[in-house]
Structure formats: C-alpha cells, structure tokens
N, CA, C, O and CB atoms as a CASP TS submission, in Angstrom:
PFRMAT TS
TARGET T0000
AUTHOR 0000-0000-0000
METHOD Language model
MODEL 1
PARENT N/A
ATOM      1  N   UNK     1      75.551  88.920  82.800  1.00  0.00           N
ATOM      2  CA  UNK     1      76.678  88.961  81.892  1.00  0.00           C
ATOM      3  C   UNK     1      77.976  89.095  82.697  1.00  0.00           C
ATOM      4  O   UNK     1      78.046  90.133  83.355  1.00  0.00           O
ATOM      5  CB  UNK     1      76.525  90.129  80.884  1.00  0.00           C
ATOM      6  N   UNK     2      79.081  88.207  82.784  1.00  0.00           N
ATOM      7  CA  UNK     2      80.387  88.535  83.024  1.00  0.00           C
ATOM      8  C   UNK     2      81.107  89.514  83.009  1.00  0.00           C
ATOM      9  O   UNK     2      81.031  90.250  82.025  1.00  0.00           O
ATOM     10  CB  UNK     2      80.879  88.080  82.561  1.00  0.00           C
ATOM     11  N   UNK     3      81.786  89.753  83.800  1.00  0.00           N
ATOM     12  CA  UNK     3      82.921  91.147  83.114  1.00  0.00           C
ATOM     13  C   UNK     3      83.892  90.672  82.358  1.00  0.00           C
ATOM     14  O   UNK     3      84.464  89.583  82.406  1.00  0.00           O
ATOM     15  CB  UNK     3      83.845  92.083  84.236  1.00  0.00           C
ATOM     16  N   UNK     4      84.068  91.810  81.474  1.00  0.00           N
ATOM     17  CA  UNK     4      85.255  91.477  80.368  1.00  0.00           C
ATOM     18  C   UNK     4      86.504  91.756  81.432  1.00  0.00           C
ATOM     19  O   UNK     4      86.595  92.545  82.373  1.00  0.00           O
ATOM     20  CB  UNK     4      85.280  92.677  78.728  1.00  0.00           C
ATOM     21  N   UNK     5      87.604  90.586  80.778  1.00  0.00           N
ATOM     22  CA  UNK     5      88.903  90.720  81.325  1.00  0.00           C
ATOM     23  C   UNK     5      90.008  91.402  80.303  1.00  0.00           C
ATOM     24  O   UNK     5      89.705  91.363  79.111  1.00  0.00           O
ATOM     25  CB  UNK     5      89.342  89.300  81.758  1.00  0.00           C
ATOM     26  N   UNK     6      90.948  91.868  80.572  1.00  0.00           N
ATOM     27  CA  UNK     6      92.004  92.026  79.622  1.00  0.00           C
ATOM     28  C   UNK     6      92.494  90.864  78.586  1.00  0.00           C
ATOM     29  O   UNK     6      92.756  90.791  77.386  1.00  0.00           O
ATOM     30  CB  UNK     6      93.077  92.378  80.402  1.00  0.00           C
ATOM     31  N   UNK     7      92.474  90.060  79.636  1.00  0.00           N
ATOM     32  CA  UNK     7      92.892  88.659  78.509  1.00  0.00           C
ATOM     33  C   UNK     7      92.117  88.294  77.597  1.00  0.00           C
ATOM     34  O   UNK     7      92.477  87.661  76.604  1.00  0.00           O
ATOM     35  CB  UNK     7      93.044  87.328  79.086  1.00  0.00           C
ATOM     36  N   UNK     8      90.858  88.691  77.864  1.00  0.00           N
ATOM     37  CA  UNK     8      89.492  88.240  77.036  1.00  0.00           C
ATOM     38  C   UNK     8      89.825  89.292  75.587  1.00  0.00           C
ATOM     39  O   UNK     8      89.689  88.895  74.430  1.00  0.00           O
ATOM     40  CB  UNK     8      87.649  88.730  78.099  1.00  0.00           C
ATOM     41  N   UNK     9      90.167  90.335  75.883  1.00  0.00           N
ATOM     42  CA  UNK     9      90.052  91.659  74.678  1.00  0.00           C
ATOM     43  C   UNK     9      91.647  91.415  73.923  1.00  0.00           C
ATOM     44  O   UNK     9      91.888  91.747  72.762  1.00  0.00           O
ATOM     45  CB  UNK     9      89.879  93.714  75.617  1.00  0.00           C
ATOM     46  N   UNK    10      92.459  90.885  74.685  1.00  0.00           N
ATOM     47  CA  UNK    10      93.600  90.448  73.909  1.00  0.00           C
ATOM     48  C   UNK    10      93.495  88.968  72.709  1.00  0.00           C
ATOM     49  O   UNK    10      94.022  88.612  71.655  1.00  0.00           O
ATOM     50  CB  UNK    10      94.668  90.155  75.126  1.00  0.00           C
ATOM     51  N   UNK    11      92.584  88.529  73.575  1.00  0.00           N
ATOM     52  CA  UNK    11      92.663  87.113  72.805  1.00  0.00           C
ATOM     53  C   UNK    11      91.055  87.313  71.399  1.00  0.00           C
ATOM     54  O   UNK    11      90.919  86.539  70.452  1.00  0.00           O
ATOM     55  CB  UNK    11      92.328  85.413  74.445  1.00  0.00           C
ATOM     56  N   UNK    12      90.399  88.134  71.602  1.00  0.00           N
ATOM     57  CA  UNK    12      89.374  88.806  70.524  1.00  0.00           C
ATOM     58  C   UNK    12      90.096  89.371  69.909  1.00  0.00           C
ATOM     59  O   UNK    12      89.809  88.956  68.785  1.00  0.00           O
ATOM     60  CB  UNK    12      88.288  89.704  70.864  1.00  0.00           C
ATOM     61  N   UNK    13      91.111  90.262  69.747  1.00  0.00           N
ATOM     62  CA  UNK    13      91.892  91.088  68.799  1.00  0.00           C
ATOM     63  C   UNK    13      93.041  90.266  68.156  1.00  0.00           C
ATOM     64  O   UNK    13      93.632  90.568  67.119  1.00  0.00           O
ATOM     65  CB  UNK    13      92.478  92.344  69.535  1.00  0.00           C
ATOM     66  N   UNK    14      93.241  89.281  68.862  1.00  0.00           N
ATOM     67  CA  UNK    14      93.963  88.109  67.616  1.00  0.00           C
ATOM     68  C   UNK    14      93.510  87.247  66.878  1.00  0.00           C
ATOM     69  O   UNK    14      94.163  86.772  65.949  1.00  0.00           O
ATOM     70  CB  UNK    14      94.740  87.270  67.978  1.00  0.00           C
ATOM     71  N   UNK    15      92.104  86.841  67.218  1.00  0.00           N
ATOM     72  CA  UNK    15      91.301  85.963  66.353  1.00  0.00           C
ATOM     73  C   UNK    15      90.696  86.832  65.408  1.00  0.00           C
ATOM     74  O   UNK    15      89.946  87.773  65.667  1.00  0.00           O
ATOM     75  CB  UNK    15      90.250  85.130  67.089  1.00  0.00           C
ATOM     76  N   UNK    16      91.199  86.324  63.934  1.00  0.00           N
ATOM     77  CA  UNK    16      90.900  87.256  62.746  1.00  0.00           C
ATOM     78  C   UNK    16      89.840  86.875  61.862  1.00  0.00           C
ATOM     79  O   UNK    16      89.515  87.418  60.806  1.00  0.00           O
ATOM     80  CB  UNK    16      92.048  87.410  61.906  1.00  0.00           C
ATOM     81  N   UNK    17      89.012  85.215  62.796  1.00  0.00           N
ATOM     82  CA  UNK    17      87.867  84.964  61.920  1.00  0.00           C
ATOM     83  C   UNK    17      86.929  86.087  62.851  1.00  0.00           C
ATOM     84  O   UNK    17      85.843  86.391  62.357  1.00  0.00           O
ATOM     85  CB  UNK    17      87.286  83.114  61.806  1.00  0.00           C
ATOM     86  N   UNK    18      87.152  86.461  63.639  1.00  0.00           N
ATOM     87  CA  UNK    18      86.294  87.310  64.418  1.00  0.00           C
ATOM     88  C   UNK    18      85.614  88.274  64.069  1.00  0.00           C
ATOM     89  O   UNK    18      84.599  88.450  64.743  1.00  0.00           O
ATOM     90  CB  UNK    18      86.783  87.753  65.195  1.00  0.00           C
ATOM     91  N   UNK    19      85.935  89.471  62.672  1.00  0.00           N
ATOM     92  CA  UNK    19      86.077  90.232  61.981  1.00  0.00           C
ATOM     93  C   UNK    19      85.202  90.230  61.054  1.00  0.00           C
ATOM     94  O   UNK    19      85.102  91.446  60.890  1.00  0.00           O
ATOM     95  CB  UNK    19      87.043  90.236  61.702  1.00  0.00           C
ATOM     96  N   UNK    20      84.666  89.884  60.503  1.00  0.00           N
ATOM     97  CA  UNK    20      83.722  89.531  59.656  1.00  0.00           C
ATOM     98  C   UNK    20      82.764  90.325  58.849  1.00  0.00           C
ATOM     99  O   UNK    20      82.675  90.372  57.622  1.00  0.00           O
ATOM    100  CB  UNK    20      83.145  88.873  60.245  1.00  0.00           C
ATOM    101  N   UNK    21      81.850  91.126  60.019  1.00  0.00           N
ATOM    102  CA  UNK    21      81.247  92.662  59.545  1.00  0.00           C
ATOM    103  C   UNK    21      81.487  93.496  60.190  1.00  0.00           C
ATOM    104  O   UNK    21      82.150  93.151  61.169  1.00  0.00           O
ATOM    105  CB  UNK    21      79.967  92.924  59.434  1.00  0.00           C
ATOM    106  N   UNK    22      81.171  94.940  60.111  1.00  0.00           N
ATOM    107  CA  UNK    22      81.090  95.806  60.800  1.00  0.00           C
ATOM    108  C   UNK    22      80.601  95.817  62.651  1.00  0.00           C
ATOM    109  O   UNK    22      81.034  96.482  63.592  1.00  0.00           O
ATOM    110  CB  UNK    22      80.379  96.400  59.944  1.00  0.00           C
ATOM    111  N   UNK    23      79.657  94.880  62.573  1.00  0.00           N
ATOM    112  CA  UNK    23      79.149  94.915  64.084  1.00  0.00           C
ATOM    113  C   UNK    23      80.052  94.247  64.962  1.00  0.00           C
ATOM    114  O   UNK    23      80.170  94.248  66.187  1.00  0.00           O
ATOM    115  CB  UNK    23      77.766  94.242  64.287  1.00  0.00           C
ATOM    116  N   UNK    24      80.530  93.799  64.234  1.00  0.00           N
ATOM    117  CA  UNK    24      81.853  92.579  64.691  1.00  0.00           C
ATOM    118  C   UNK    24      82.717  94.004  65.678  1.00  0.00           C
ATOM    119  O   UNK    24      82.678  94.330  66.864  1.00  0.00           O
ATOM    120  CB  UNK    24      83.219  91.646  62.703  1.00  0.00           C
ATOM    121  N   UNK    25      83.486  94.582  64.390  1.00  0.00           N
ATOM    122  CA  UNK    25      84.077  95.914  65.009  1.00  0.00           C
ATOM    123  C   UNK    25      83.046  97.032  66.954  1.00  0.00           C
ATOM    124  O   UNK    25      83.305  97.188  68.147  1.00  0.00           O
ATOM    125  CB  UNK    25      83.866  97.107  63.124  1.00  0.00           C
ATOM    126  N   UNK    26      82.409  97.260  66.375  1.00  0.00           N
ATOM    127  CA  UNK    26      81.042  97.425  67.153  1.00  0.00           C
ATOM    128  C   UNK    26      81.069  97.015  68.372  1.00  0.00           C
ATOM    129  O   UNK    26      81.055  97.628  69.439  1.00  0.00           O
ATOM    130  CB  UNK    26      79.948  96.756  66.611  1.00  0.00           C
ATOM    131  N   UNK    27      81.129  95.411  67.997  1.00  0.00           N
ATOM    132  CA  UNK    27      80.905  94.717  69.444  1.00  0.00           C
ATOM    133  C   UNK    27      82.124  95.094  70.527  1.00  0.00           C
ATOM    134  O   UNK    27      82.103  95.644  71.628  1.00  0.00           O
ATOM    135  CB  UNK    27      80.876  92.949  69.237  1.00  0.00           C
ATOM    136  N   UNK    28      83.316  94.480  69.606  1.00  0.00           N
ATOM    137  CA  UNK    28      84.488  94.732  70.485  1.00  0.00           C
ATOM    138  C   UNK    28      84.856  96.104  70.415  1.00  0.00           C
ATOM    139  O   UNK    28      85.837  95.977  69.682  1.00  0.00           O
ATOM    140  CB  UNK    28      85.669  93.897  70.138  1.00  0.00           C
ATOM    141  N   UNK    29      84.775  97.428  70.664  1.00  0.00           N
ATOM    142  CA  UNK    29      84.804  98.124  70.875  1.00  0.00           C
ATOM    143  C   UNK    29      83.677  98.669  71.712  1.00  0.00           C
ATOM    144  O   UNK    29      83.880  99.710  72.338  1.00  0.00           O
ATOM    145  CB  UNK    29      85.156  98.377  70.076  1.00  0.00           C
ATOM    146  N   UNK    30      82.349  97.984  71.793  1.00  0.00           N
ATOM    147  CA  UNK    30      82.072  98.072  73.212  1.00  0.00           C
ATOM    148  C   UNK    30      82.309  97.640  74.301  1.00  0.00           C
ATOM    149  O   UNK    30      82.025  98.153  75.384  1.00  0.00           O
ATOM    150  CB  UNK    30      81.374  97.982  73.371  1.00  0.00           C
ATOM    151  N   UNK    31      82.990  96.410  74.037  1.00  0.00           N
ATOM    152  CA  UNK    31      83.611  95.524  75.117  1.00  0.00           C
ATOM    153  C   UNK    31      84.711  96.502  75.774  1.00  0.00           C
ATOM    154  O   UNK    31      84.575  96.616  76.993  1.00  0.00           O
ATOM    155  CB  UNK    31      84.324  94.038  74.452  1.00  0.00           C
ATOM    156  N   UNK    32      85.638  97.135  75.278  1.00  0.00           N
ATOM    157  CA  UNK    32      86.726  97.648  75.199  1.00  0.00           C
ATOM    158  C   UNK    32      86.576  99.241  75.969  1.00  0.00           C
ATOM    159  O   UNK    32      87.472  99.862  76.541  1.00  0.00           O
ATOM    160  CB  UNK    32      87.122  97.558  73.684  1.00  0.00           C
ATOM    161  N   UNK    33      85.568  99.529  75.827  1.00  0.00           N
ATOM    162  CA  UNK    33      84.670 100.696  76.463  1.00  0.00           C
ATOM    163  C   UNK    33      84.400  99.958  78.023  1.00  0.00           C
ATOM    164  O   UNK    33      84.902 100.213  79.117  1.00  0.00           O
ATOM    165  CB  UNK    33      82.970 101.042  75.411  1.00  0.00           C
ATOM    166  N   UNK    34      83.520  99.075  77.660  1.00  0.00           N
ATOM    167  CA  UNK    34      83.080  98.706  78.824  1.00  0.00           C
ATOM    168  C   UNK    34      84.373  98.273  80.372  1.00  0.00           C
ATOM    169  O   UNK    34      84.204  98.275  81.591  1.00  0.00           O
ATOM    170  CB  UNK    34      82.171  97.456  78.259  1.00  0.00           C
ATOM    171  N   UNK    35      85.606  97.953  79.479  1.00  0.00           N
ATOM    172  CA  UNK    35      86.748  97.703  80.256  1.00  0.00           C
ATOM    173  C   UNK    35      86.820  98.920  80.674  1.00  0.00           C
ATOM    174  O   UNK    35      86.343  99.157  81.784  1.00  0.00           O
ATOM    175  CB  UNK    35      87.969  97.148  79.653  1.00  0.00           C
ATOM    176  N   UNK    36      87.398  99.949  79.941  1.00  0.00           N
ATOM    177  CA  UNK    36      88.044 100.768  80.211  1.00  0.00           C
ATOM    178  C   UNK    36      87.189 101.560  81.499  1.00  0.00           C
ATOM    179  O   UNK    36      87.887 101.999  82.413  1.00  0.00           O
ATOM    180  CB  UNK    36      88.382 101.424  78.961  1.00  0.00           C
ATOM    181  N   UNK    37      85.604 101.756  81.587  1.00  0.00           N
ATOM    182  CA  UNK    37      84.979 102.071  82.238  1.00  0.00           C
ATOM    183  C   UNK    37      85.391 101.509  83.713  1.00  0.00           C
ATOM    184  O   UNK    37      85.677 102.171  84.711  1.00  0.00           O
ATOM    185  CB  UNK    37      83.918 101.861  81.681  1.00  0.00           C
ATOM    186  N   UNK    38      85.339 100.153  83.565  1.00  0.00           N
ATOM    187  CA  UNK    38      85.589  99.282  85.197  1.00  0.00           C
ATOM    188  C   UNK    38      86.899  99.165  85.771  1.00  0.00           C
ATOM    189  O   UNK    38      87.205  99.219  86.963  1.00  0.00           O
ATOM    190  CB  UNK    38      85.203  97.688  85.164  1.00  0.00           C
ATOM    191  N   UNK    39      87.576  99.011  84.845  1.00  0.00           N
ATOM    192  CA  UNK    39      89.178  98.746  85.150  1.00  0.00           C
ATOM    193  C   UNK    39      89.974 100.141  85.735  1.00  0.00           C
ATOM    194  O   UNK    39      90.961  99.937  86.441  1.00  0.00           O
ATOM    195  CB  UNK    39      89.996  98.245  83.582  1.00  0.00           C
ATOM    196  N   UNK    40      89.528 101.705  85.431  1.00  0.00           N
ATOM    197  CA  UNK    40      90.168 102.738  85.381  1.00  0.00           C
ATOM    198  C   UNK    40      91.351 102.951  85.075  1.00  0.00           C
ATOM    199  O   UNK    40      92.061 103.651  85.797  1.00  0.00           O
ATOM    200  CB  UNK    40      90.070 103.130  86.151  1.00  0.00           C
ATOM    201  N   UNK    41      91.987 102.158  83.477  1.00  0.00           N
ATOM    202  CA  UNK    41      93.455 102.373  83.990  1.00  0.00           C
ATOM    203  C   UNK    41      94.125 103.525  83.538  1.00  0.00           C
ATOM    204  O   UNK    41      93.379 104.365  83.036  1.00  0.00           O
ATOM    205  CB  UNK    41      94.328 101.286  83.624  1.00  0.00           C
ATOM    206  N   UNK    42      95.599 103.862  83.583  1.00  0.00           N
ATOM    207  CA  UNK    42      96.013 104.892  83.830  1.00  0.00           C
ATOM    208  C   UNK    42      96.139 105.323  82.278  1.00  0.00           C
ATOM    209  O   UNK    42      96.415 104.532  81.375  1.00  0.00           O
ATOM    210  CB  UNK    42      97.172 104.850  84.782  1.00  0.00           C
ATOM    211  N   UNK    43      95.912 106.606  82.123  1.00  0.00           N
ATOM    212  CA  UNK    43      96.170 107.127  80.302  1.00  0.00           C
ATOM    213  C   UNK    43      97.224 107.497  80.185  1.00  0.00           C
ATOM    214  O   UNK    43      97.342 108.548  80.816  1.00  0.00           O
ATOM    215  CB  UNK    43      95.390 108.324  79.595  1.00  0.00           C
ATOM    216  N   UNK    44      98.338 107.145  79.587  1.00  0.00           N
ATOM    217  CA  UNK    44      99.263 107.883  79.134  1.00  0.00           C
ATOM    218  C   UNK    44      99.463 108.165  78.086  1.00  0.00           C
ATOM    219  O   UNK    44      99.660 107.220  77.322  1.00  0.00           O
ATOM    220  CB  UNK    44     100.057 107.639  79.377  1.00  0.00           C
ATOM    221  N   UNK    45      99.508 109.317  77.613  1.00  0.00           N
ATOM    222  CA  UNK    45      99.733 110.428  76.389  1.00  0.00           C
ATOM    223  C   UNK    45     101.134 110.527  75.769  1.00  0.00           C
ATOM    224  O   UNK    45     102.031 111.159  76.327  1.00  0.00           O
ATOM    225  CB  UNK    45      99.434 111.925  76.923  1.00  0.00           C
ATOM    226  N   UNK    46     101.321 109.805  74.451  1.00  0.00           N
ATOM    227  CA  UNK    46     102.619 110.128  73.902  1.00  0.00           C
ATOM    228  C   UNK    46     103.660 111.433  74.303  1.00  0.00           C
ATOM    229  O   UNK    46     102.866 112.370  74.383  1.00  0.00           O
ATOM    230  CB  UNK    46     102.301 110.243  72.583  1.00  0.00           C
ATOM    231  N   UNK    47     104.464 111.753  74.475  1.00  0.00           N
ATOM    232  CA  UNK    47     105.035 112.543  75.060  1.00  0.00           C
ATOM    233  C   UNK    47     105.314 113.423  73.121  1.00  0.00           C
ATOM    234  O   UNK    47     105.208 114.547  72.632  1.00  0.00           O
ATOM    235  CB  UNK    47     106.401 111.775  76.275  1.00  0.00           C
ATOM    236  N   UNK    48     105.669 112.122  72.687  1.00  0.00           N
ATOM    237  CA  UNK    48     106.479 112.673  71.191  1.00  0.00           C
ATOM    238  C   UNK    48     104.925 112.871  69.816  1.00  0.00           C
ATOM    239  O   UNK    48     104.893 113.430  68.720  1.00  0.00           O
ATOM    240  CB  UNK    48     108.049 110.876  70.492  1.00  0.00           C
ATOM    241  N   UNK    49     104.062 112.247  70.462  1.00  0.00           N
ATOM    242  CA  UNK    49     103.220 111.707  69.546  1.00  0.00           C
ATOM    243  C   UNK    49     101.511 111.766  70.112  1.00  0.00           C
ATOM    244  O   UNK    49     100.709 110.833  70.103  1.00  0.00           O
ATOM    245  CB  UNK    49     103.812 110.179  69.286  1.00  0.00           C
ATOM    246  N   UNK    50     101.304 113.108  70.561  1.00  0.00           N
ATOM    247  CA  UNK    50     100.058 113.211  71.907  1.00  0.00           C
ATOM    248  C   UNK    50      99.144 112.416  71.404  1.00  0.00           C
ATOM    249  O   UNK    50      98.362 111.901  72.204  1.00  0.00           O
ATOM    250  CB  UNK    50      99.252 114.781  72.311  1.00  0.00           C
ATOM    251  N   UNK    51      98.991 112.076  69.779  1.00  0.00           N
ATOM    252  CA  UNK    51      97.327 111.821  68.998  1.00  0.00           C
ATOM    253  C   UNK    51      97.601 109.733  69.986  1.00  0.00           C
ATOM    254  O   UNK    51      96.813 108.798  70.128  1.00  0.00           O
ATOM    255  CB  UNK    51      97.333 111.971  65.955  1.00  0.00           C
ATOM    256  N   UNK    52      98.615 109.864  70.265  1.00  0.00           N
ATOM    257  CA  UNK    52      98.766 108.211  70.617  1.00  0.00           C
ATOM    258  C   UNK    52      98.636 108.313  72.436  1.00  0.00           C
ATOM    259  O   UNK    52      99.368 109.015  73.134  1.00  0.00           O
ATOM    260  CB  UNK    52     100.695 107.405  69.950  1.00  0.00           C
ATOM    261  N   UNK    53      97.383 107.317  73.002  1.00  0.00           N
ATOM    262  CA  UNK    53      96.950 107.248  73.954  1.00  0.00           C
ATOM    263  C   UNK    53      97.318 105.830  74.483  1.00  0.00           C
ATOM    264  O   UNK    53      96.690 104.931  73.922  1.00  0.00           O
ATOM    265  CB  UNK    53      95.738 107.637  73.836  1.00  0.00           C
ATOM    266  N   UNK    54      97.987 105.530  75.209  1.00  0.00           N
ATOM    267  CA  UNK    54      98.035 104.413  75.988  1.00  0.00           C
ATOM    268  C   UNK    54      97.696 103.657  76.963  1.00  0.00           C
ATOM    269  O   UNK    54      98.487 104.094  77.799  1.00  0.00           O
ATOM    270  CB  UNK    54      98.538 104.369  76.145  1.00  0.00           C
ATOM    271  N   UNK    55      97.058 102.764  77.556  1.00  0.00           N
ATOM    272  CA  UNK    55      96.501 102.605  78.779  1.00  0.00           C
ATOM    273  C   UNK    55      97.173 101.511  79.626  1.00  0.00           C
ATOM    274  O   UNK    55      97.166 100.413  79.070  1.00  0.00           O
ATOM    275  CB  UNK    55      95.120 102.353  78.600  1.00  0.00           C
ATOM    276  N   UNK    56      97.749 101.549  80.831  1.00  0.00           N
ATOM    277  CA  UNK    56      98.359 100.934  81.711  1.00  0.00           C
ATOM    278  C   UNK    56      97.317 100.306  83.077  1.00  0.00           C
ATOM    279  O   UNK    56      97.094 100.713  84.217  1.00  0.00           O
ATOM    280  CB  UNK    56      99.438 101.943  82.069  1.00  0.00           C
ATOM    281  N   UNK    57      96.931  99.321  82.406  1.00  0.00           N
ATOM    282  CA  UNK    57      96.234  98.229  83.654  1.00  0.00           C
ATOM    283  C   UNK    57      96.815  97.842  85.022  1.00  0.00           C
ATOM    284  O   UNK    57      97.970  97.421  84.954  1.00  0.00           O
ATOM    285  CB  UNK    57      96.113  96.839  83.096  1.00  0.00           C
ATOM    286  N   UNK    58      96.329  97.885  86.120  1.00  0.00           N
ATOM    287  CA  UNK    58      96.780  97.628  87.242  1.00  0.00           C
ATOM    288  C   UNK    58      96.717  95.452  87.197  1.00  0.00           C
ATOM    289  O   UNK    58      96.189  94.745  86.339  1.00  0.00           O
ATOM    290  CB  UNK    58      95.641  98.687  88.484  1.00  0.00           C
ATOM    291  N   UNK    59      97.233  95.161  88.061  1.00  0.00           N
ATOM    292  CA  UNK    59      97.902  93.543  88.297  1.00  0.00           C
ATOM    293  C   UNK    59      96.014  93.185  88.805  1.00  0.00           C
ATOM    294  O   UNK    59      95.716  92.020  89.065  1.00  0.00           O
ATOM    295  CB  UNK    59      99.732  93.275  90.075  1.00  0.00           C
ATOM    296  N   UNK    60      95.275  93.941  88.859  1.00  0.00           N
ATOM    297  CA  UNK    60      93.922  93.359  89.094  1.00  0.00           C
ATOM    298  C   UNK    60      92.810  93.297  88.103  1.00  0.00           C
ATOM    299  O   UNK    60      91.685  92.818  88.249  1.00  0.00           O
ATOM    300  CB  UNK    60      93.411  93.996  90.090  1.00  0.00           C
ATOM    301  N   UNK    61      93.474  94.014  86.817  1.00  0.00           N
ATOM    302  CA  UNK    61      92.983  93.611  85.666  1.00  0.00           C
ATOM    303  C   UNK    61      93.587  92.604  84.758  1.00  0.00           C
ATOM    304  O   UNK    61      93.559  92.309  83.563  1.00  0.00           O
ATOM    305  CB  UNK    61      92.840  94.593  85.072  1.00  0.00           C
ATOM    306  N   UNK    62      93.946  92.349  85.467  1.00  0.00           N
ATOM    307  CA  UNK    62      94.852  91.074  84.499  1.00  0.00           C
ATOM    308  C   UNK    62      96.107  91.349  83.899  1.00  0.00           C
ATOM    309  O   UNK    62      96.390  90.384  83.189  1.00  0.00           O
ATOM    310  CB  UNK    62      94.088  90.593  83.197  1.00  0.00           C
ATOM    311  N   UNK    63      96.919  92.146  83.858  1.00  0.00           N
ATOM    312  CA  UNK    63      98.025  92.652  83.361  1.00  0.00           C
ATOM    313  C   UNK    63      99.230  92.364  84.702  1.00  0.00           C
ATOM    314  O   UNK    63      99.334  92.749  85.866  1.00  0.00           O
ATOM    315  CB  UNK    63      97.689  94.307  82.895  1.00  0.00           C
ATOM    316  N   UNK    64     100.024  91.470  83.779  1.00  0.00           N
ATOM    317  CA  UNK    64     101.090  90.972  84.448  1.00  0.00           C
ATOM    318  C   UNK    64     101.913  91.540  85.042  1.00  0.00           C
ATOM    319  O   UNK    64     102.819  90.915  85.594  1.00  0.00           O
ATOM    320  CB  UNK    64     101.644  90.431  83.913  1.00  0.00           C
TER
END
C-alpha cells in the first residue's frame, strides 16, 4: 500500500461524492491518522480557542 500524501487527504475532503456512508467517514479518518502518524507535524493549539488543534506540515509532506 502507498503512503498517503497531504495532497491526497486534501483532494478526498473536497470530493463530496466521496461521502456516502459512514465507513466512508471511517476510511478517511484513518487515512488522516495514518498521516499524521508518518508525517509528525507540528500541533499548534489555539492560543484564543485551545479545543482548536492545528497541524503544520513540513515542505516534505507536501505542504508548500
């Protein structure tokens, strides 16, 4: 199996026939796991808003 890229999980979260059932959800959110696992990127924590988590990809995950 391939590794998931960033571009790959960007371009799944805009295709809205994608969605369909629940496992649908499921899937890509394991995908999204599975990134976050390989990629390590950095968490940043709302300063104003802690419940909001952000993640900052390095230029070797695909982030420009």
């Amino acid at each position: 199996m391939k590794d998931i890229r960033l571009a790959d999980l960007q371009e799944s979260v805009q295709d809205r026939t994608a969605f369909g059932t629940l496992a649908d959800y499921l899937t890509l959110g394991g995908a999204f796991l599975k990134f976050i696992l390989k990629a390590k990127p950095t968490r940043i924590v709302s300063p104003s808003h802690p419940n909001y988590v952000f993640y900052q990809c390095a230029r070797e995950a695909g982030h420009p």
